[in-house]
C-alpha positions in Angstrom: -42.8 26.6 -18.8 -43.5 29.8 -16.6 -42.7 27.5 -13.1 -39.7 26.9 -14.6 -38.4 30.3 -15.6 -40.3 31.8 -12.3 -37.8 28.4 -10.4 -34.9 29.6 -12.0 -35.5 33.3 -11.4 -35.9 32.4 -7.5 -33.2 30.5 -7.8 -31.0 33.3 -8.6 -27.8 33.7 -11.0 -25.4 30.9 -11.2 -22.2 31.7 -9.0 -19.0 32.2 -10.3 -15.9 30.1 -9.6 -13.8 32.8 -7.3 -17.5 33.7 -5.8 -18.2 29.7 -4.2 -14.3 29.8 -3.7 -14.9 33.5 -1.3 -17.9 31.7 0.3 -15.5 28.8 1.8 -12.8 31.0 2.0 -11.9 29.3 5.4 -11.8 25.8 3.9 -9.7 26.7 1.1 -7.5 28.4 3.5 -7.3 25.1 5.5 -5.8 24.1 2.4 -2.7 26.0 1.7 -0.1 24.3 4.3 -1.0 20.6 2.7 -1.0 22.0 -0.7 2.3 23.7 -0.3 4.2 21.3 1.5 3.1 18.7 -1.0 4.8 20.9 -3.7 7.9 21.2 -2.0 8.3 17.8 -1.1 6.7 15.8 -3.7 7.1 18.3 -7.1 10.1 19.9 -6.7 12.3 17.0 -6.3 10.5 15.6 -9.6 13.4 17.6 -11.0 15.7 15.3 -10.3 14.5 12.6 -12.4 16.8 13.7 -15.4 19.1 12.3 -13.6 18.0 9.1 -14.7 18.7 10.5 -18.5 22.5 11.9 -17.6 25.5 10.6 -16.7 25.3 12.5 -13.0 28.3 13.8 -11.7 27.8 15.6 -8.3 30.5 18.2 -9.1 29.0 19.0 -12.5 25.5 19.6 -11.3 22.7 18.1 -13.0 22.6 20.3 -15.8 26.2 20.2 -16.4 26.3 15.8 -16.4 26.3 14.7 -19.7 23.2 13.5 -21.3 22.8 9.9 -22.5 19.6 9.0 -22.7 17.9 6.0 -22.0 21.3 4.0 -21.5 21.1 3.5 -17.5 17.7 1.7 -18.7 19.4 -0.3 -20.9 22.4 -1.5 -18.4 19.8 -2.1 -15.9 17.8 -4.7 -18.4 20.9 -6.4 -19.6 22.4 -6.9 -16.1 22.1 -10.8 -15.5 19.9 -10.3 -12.0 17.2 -8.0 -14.0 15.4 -10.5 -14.8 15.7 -12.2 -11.2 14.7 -9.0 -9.2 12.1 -7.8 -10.9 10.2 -11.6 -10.8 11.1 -11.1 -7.2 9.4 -7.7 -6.5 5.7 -9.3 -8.4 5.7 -12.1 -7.1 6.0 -11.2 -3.2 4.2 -7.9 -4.1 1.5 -10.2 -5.5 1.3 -12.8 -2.9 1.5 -10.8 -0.1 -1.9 -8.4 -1.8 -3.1 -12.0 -2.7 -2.9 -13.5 1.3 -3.2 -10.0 3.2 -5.5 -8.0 0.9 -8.6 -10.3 3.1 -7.5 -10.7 6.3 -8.4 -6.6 7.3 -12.1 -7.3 5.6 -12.6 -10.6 7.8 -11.3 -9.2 10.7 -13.7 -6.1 10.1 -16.2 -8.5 9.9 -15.5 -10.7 13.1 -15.1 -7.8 15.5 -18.1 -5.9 14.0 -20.1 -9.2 15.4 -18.4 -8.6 18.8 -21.4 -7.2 21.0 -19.7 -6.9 24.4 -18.1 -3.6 24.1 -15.0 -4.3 26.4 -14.1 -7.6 24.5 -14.0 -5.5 21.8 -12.1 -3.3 22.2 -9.5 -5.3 24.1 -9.9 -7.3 21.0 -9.0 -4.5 18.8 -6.4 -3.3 20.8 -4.7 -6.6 20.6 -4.7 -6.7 16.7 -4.0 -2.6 16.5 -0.4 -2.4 19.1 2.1 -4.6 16.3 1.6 -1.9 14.0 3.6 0.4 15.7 6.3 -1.9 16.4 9.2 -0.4 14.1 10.1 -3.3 11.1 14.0 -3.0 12.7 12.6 -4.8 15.7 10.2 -6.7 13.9 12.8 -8.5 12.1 14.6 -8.9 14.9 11.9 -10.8 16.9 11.8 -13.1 13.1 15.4 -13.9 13.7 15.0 -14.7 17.4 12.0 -16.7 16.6 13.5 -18.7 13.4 16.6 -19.5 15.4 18.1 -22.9 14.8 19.5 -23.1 18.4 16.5 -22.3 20.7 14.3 -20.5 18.3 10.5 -20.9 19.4 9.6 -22.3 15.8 12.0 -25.2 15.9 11.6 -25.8 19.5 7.7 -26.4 18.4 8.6 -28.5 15.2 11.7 -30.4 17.1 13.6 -28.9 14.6 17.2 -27.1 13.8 15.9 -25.5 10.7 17.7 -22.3 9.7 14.7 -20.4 7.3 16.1 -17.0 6.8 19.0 -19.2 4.7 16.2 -21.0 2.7 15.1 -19.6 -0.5 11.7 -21.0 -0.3 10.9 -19.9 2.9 11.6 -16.1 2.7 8.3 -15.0 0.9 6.3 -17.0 3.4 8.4 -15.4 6.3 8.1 -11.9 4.8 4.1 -12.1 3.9 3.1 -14.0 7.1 4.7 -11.1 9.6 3.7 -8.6 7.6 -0.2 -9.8 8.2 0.6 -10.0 11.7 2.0 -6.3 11.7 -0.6 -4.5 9.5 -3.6 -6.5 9.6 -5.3 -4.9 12.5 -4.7 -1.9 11.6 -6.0 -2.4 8.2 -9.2 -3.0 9.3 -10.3 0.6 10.9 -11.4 1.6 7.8 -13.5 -0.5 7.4 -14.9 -1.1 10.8 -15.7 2.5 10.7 -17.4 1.8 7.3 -19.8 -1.0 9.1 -20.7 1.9 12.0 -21.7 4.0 9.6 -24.5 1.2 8.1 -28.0 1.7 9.5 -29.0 -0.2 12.5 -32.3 -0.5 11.0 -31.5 -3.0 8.2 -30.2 -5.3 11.3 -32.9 -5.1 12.8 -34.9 -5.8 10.0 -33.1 -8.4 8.8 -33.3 -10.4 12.1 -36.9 -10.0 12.1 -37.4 -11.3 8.5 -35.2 -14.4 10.2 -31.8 -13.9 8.4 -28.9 -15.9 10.0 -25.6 -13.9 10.9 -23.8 -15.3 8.1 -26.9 -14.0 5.7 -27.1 -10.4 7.3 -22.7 -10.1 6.8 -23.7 -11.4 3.5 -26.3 -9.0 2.5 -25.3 -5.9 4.7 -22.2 -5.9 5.7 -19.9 -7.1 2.5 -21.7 -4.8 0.1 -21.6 -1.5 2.6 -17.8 -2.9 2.7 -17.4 -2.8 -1.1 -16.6 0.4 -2.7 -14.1 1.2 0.3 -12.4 -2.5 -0.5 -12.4 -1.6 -4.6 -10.7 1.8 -3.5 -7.9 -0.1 -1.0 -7.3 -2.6 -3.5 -6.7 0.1 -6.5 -4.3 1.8 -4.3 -2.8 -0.9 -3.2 -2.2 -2.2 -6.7 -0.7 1.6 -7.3 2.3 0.3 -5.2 2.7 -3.5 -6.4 6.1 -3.1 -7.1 7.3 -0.9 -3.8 7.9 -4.3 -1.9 9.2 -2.8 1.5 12.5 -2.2 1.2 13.6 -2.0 5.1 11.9 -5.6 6.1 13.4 -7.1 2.5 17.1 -6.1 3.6 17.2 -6.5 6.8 16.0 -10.3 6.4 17.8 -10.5 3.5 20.9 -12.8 3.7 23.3 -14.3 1.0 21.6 -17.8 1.1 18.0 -16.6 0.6 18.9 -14.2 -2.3 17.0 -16.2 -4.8 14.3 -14.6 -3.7 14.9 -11.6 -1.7 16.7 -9.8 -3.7 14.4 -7.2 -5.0 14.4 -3.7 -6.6 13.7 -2.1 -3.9 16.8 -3.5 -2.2 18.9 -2.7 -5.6 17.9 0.9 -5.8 19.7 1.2 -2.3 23.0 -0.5 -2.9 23.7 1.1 -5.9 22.4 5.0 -4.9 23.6 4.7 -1.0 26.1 1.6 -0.8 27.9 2.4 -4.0 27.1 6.0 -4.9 25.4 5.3 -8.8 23.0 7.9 -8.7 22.2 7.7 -11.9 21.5 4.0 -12.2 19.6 3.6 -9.4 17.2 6.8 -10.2 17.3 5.1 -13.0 15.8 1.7 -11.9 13.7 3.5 -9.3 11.9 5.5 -12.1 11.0 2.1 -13.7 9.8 0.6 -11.1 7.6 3.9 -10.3 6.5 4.1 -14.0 5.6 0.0 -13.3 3.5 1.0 -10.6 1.5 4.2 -12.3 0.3 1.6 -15.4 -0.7 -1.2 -12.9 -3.2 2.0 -10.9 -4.3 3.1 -14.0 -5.2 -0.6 -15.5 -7.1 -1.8 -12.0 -8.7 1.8 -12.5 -10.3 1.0 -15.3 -10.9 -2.8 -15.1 -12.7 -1.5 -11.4 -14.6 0.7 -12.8 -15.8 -0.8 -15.7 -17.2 -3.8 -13.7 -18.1 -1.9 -10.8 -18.4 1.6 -11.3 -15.7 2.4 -8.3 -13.0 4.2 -9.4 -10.5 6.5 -8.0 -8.4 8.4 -10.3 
């Protein structure tokens, strides 16, 4: 008991909150551009939402629109494509996390195997430069290359096929260019989570006579883990925000059996045909939608694996 009391003598008082906070004054500093430009551009437009709730007219104001409640909500859910768009926006939200959730944790994998440093990073450069091609001219390559007259596709298939007018093959279309876009650069996280594992445990494992399959199986997948849980909760916190500039632009009036998602509603009504107050209304939905899903994968995450975000 007395080299406990004489430990916690030496170790001093505990600190106050504002004292730590003076201590890394500089970091907290660091802090106050982010922090205030989050307010401004994420808060204060939260006040809008009532819109949602009120009959907006821009010449009233908001707070001068009449209030009505939850009846937007309730045009929106009797409208005959409700039903339509929002099966739309899960399933393309849910097979394109289904098919391109993987492909950034294999390629992590593959090019972490890569031991000649040039081929590697040609490699990676290769996968990295689609990302920053803008989705106006990635569609536009999609409709050059699924042309019926001298499209590269058809020329391969000997066919005069035209997809973006067929139903069934818009979700393929959309998930299969979006892997090519993003896939490559999905996977820097995680390659910088395999350089951060201990070149010791390779070395070990090669001497104890593990195959590369059992060393990625061993090593690399379980230091990949946590950061895969914490991607995959995220990305399940914006299941229903299908992109809406790839979903219009491909969008055409023969595919709409399947393209036609919320996203793409939001903006015709709120831009195309000025109902501000339906589309916030739909928008807020499909946000609410969204905060449930995080909060469920949350929880199911970290009850069977103890990684959780929020």
């Amino acid at each position: 008991m007395t080299n406990g009391k004489a430990g916690a003598a030496a170790a001093g008082p505990k600190k106050t909150l504002w004292t730590r906070i003076w201590e890394y004054r500089e970091l907290y500093l660091l802090l106050i551009i982010p922090v205030v430009l989050t307010f401004i551009y994420k808060y204060i437009p939260m006040y809008g939402i009532q819109i949602a709730f009120r009959d907006y007219k821009a010449s009233r104001g908001i707070l001068g629109s009449e209030w009505v409640g939850f009846n937007w909500f309730n045009r929106f859910f009797n409208s005959p494509n409700a039903g339509r768009m929002i099966k739309n926006t899960l399933l393309l939200s849910l097979y394109a996390l289904l098919w391109s959730f993987p492909i950034p944790i294999i390629l992590s994998l593959c090019i972490n195997q890569l031991r000649f440093k040039k081929w590697k990073r040609t490699v990676q450069t290769i996968l990295y430069a689609p990302h920053f091609i803008s989705t106006m001219v990635v569609c536009g390559m999609i409709r050059i290359f699924l042309s019926p007259s001298g499209g590269l596709i058809n020329l391969l298939l000997g066919t005069s096929i035209d997809f973006l007018t067929e139903s069934s093959a818009f979700r393929t279309i959309y998930i299969v260019s979006g892997i090519w876009q993003d896939a490559g650069w999905g996977c820097i996280i995680y390659l910088a989570t395999l350089s951060s594992v201990d070149s010791a445990l390779y070395e070990a494992a090669k001497v104890d006579g593990a195959s590369v399959f059992q060393r990625i199986m061993n090593i690399d997948i379980p230091a990949l883990l946590p950061m895969a849980i914490l991607n995959l909760i995220m990305s399940a916190g914006s299941l229903m925000n299908v992109g809406f500039e790839k979903a219009w632009l491909l969008q055409t009036d023969l595919n709409k059996a399947t393209s036609d998602v919320i996203a793409v509603y939001v903006y015709q009504l709120g831009i195309e045909n000025a109902k501000y107050s339906l589309s916030t209304a739909v928008g807020l939905f499909n946000t609410a939608v969204n905060l449930v899903l995080l909060f469920i994968v949350n929880y199911i995450s970290k009850k069977t694996s103890e990684v959780d975000f929020v």
